[in-house]
C-alpha positions, 0 to 999 in steps of 0.5 A: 500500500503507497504511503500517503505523505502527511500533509504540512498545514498553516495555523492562522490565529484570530484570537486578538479579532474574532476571539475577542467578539464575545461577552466579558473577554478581555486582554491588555496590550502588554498580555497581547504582545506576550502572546504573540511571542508565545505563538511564534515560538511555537510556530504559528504561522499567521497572527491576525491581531486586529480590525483596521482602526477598528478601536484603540486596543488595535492602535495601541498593539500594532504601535506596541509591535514595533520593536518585538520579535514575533519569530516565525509568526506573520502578522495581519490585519482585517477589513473590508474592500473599499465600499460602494461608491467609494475610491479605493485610495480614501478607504480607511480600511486600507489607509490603516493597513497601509501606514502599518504595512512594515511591521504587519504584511498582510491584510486579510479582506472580507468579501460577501462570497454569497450573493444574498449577502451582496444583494441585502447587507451591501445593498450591491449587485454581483458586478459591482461586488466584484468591482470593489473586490478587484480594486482592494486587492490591486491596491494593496498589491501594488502597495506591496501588502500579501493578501488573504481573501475571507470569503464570508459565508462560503459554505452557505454559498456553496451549499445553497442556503439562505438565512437560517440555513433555508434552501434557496430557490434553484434559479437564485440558487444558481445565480448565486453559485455563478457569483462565487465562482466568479468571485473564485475565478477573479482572485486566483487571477489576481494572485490572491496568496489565500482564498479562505473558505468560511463557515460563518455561522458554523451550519456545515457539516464534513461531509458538506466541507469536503465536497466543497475542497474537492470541487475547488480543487478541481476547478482551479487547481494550483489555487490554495485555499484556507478554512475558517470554521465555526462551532453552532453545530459542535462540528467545528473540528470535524468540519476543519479536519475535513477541510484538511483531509480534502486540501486546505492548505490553512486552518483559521480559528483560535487558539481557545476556541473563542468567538462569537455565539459558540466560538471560533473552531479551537485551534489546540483541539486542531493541532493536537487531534491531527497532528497526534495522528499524523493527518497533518504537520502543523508544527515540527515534533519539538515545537509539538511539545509546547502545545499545552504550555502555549494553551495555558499561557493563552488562558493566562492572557485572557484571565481564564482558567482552563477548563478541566475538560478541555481536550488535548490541554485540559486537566482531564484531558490524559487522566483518569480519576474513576477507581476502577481505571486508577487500578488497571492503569497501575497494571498497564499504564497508557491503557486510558489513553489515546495517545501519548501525553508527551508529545504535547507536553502534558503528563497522564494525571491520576485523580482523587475524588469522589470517584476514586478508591485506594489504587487512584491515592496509591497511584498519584503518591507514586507519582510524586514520590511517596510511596502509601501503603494500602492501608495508609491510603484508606487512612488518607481518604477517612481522614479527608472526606470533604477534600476527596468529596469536594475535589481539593486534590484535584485542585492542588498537588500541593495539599494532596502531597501534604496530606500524603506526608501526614498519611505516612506519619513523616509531617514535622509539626510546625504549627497548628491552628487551635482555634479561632474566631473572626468579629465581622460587622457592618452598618447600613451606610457601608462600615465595616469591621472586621478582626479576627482572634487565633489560639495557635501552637508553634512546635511541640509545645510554644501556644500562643493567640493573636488578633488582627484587623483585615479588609474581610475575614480570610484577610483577617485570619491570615494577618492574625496568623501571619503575626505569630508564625512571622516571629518563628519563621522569618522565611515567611516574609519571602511568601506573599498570597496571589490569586483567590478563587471560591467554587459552591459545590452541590448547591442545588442539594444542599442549598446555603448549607453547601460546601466550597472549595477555595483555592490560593495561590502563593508566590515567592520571588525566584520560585514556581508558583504554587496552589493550596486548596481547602474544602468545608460547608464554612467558606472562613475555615476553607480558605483557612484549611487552604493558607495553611497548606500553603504555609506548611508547604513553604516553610518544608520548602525551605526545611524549617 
């Protein structure tokens, strides 16, 4: 059997223009840049950072680029083709575009491919859509700019549906199929570097896609042509995937997935899901392994968290926390999993949760080190029901080790919070007190209380227990508290009375960051339960 070879496909990301067209999604320009910079160390090849002149998030990047080095990734930027009675030269479109066109070679136009949408949106005919078409492209090749062509609504062109999703007539049908092809015909004679097929409101299928390259690739052969995909349907990577197998040189989406209504096609999902079975080389092996990374550092810049199912990059996505596949992976490891974790620069995880038993706490010590008998295990799970329950140690490794530690009687005893109470009041007008009182011991024997003032209770707890132990432990000072997050769990059955699970993150100059968890029916004690994890794991650290 001939071996076909795998197939070397374009990354475009759209993350900083169509990614951000949704709710509540935000990133700084200094974010932006770092970001850009994490792309082209992984080798995506086009970054498509901004609607020409669209706000001033995109003045204030293109401005910010000037000086850095984005390494292998090319920047473009979006518009449209001059407008219906309008000179080419006074567009602003193209006149942002061209001021920038040193630091950013590439314009990407968006050109209404199906002809209801010249007819209504433009309130144009086909010729004179494919006169301004024409004229865009001209200009800015003479202005010496790459140009990509973002055939807005292909596949509903291709496919004969009119708004949402409605067959067209055969004759309007065939009018509009002309126009595309005339569309088609006048861009690959111009030389249009990309001609990307785009399936805007995510409506297609595979089947749909594939037939669509593979008459593109018949009737103009030599062209090479891209595919934006969509996610309304849920098929936005089957559809991508399609487009792949069937020709398309470039896929567009972002790297999270974002976008409006459901998103853009996740571009980590792409890359991975193909690569990983070799139905396309988007990237070398080595920069393969960046993949997860890159994701986490793309959640990072927008202020997200990654979900847990995310595939390819996700927590989930190379772990098993049911106790019965905890056991057969101890037997054969890999035997739950796709493909190697490796390759993207991920490690199989083996969770500790409601789900899990004995083999899944045995398993996941193992992995750190520490190795608990079948019995200490048990031990571990009895003494930390909430945590288990409550997924904790699926939000920290840190408090899963520590609890380890104490499973295996090897904790030394630094500190521990005997008691305390926390004083909250407030007015109608705003006022508010806040303080807390603690009883601790220090070592084996050292008992001692403090009290301290705070902006709530948790930062009143920490003050009063920091006030105490920063006598004892100077190395303390070097520590500080970043990121605070609280989850309800079972809300639903438990109501008010439910319980949560905080995670803390902590931080210190020179050393990897690192999180704590705590799970209890009392937000005060969790977030507590979390601080001093994250004590205790420092001050081991740094042997105390």
């Amino acid at each position: 059997m001939e071996h076909v070879k795998t197939p070397k496909v374009e990354l475009f990301d759209t993350s900083l223009r169509d990614g951000l067209q949704q709710p509540n999604l935000e990133i700084s320009v200094p974010s932006a840049v770092h970001l850009l910079q994490r792309m082209g160390a992984f080798g995506v090849h086009f970054a498509e950072i901004g609607f020409a002149g669209a706000n001033q998030f995109i003045v204030d990047l293109t401005q910010a680029l000037g000086s850095v080095d984005t390494a292998a990734t090319r920047l473009a930027l979006f518009g449209r083709t001059r407008g219906k009675g309008a000179r080419v030269a006074e567009w602003p479109d193209l006149e942002f575009i061209i001021k920038r066109k040193q630091r950013v070679p590439i314009a990407v136009i968006v050109v209404k491919s199906r002809l209801l949408d010249v007819e209504n949106s433009l309130e144009s005919t086909a010729d004179e859509a494919l006169l301004m078409a024409k004229e865009t492209v001209d200009y800015l090749h003479e202005q010496g700019l790459e140009v990509f062509l973002d055939f807005e609504h292909a596949m509903d062109a291709c496919c004969g549906r009119r708004e949402k999703g409605i067959a067209c007539g055969a004759e309007f049908n065939k009018r509009s199929q002309d126009y595309f092809d005339a569309l088609t015909r006048q861009c690959v004679e111009q030389g249009v570097s990309r001609i990307v097929i785009c399936d805007t409101n995510g409506g297609a299928s595979p089947e749909e896609v594939a037939d669509v390259f593979g008459r593109l690739q018949k009737d103009f052969p030599g062209a090479k042509f891209g595919f934006h995909g969509h996610t309304d349907r849920g098929l936005g990577v089957a559809n991508t995937r399609a487009a792949v197998l069937a020709g398309a040189v470039q896929v567009q989406g972002t790297l999270l997935g974002t976008g409006e209504r459901c998103g853009n096609v996740n571009l980590t999902t792409v890359i991975g899901g193909m690569q990983l079975r070799d139905e396309a080389q988007f990237v070398s092996p080595e920069q393969l392994a960046g993949l997860t990374s890159l994701a986490h550092s793309a959640y990072a810049s927008f202020g997200l968290e990654a979900p847990h199912s995310a595939p390819i990059v996700g927590a989930g996505a190379f772990g098993t926390w049911a106790g019965m596949h905890g056991s057969s992976e101890r037997k054969n490891p890999g035997a739950y999993l796709w493909c190697d974790p490796a390759r993207v620069g991920a490690s199989p995880v083996i969770g500790v949760n409601r789900q899990s038993g004995r083999a899944n706490v045995i398993l996941l010590a193992q992995s750190l080190g520490l190795t608990l008998t079948s019995e200490q295990a048990q031990s571990l799970i009895d003494a930390n029901e909430a945590m288990v329950e409550g997924g904790g140690f699926t939000a920290s490794e840190v408090s899963f080790r520590l609890a380890c530690i104490k499973a295996l009687a090897q904790h030394k005893n630094r500190f521990a919070v005997r008691s305390w109470r926390v004083f909250d009041e407030s007015d109608e007008i705003g006022n508010r007190f806040v303080q807390a009182f603690m009883t601790l011991s220090v070592g084996e024997s050292k008992l001692a209380t403090s009290r301290a003032e705070g902006a709530g209770p948790v930062d009143a707890l920490t003050k009063a227990m920091r006030k105490e132990l920063d006598k004892w432990y100077p190395a303390l000072a070097e520590m500080r508290l970043g990121t605070f997050t609280v989850t309800a769990l079972d809300v639903a059955a438990h109501d008010s009375a439910a319980h949560v699970r905080v995670t803390v993150s902590f931080h210190a100059d020179g050393h990897e960051p690192w999180v704590t968890a705590g799970v209890s029916s009392d937000l005060n004690q969790a977030a507590l339960n979390a601080i001093i994890d994250g004590f205790d794991y420092w001050l081991g650290k740094n042997e105390v």
